[in-house]
Each structure stands twice: as structure tokens, then as C-alpha cells.
DRENDONU-873079 format. One record per residue (C-alpha): residue number from 1; x, y, z. Coordinates in steps of 0.001 Angstrom, whole numbers, plus 524288, in hexadecimal, padded with zeros to 5 digits. Layout:
// DRENDONU-873079
+-----+-------+-------+-------+
: seq :    c1 :    c2 :    c3 :
+-----+-------+-------+-------+
: NUM :     X :     Y :     Z :
...
+-----+-------+-------+-------+
***
This chain:
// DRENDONU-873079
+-----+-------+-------+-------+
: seq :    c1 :    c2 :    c3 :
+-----+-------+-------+-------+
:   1 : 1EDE0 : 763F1 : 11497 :
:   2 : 1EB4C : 76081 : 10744 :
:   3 : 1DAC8 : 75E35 : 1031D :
:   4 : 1D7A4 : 75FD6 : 110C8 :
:   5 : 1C982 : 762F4 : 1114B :
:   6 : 1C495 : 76D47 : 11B5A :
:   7 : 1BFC4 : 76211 : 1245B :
:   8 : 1CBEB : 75AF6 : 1238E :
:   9 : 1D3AD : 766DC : 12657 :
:  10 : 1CB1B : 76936 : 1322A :
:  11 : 1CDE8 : 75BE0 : 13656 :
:  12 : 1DBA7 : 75DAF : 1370E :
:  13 : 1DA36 : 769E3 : 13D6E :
:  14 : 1D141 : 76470 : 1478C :
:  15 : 1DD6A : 75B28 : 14AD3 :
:  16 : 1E5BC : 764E0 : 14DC7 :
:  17 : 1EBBF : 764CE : 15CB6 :
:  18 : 1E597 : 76F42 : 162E8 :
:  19 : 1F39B : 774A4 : 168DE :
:  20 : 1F668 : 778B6 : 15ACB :
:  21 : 1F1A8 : 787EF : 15A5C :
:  22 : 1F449 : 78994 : 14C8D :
:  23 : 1F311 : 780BC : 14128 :
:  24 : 1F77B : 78241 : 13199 :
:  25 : 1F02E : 77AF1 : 1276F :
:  26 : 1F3E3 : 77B88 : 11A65 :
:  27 : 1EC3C : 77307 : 1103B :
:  28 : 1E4CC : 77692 : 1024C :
:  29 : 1D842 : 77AAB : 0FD33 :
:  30 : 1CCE6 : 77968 : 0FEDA :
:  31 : 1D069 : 77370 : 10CE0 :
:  32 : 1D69F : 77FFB : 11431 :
:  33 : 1CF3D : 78A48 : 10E85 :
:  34 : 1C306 : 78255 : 11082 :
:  35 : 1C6B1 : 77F04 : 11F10 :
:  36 : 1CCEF : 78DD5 : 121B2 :
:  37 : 1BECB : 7924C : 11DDC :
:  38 : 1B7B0 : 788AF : 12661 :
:  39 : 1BE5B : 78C00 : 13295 :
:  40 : 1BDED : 79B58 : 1309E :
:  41 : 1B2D3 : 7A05D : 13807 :
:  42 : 1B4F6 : 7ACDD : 133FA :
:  43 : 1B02F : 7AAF0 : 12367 :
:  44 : 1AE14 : 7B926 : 121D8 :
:  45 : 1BBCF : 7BEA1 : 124B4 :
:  46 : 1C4BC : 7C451 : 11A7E :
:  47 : 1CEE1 : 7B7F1 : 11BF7 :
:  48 : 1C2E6 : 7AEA0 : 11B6B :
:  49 : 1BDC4 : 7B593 : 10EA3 :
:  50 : 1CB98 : 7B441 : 1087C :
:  51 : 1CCC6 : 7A632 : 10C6A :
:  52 : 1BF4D : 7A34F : 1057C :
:  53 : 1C321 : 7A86D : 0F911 :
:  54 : 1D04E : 7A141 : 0F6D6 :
:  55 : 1D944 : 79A8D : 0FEB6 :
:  56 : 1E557 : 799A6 : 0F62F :
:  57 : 1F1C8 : 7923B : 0F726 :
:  58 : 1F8EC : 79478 : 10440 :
:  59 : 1F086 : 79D79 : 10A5C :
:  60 : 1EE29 : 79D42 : 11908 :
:  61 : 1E157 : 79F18 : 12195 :
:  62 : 1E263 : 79FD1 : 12E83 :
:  63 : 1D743 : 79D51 : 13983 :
:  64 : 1D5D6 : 79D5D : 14611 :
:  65 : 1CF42 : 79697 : 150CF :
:  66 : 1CB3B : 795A5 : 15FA7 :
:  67 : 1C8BC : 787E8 : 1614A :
:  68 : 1CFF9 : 77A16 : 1612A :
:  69 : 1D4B4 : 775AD : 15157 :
:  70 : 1CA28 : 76978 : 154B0 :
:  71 : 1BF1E : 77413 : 156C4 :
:  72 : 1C0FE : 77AC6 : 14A20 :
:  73 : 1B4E3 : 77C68 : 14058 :
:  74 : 1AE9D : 78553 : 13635 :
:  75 : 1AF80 : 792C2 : 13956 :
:  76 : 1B6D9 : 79048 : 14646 :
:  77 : 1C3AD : 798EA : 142F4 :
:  78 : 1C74E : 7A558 : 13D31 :
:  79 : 1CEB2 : 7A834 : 13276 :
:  80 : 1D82A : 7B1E2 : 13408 :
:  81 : 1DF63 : 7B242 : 1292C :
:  82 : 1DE8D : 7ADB5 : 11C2B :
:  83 : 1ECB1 : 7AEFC : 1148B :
:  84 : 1EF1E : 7AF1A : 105F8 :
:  85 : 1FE85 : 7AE81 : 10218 :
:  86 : 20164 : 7BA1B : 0F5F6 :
+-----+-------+-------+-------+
***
């Protein structure tokens, strides 16, 4: 998703059948790091720290959630992981 902002990414994401238990976004910055950090809830993990100071070329955070993709928000998931190819 190229130049998506955070609130257009969340719009998509809000569209997003609810049968569908995972979902893969790939786009650029600022947009996924800046909506990746929005939705973690958890801002003082390790993975969360990482993704604040760069988010470079094809790395990968993952979150998770407990409620429907329309239901999502700031600080409603968790970031599990936050992956950097070397």
C-alpha cells in the first residue's frame, strides 16, 4: 500500500471480513511503522522499543488482537514481534 497514511491503513483494515484470522499488510513509511505503533498497546516492550527507533526496509511487526478487524484502535493489540532481515 503505497503513501497510505495510518488512518487510511486502518480503514482498510477495518474492511476486512471478519472470517479472515490473519491478515499481511505490506506498504511504506511512515504509514506501517506509524500504524504498527498505534495499535501496539504494549509501547514499552523490547519489540515496541526497536520498532520506534527504525523500521527499515522489509522488516516485519507482528500484533495481535482479541477483537473484530472493525473494532481495532490505538493501543488495542500487542506486538509480538518486531523482525529486522540481516
Amino acid at each position: 500500500i503505497y503513501d497510505a497514511n495510518p488512518h487510511t491503513l486502518m480503514e482498510l483494515i477495518g474492511l476486512t471480513d471478519d472470517t479472515i484470522s490473519t491478515l499481511l499488510i505490506v506498504g511504506h513509511v511512515p504509514g506501517i511503522p506509524w500504524t504498527a505503533w498505534e495499535l501496539a498497546g504494549n509501547r514499552e516492550s523490547d519489540q515496541a522499543t526497536e520498532l520506534s527507533r527504525k523500521f527499515p526496509t522489509s522488516a516485519l511487526a507482528v500484533l495481535e488482537f482479541d477483537r473484530p478487524w472493525a473494532q481495532l484502535g490505538p493501543g488495542t493489540g500487542e506486538l509480538t514481534s518486531f523482525h529486522v532481515p540481516r
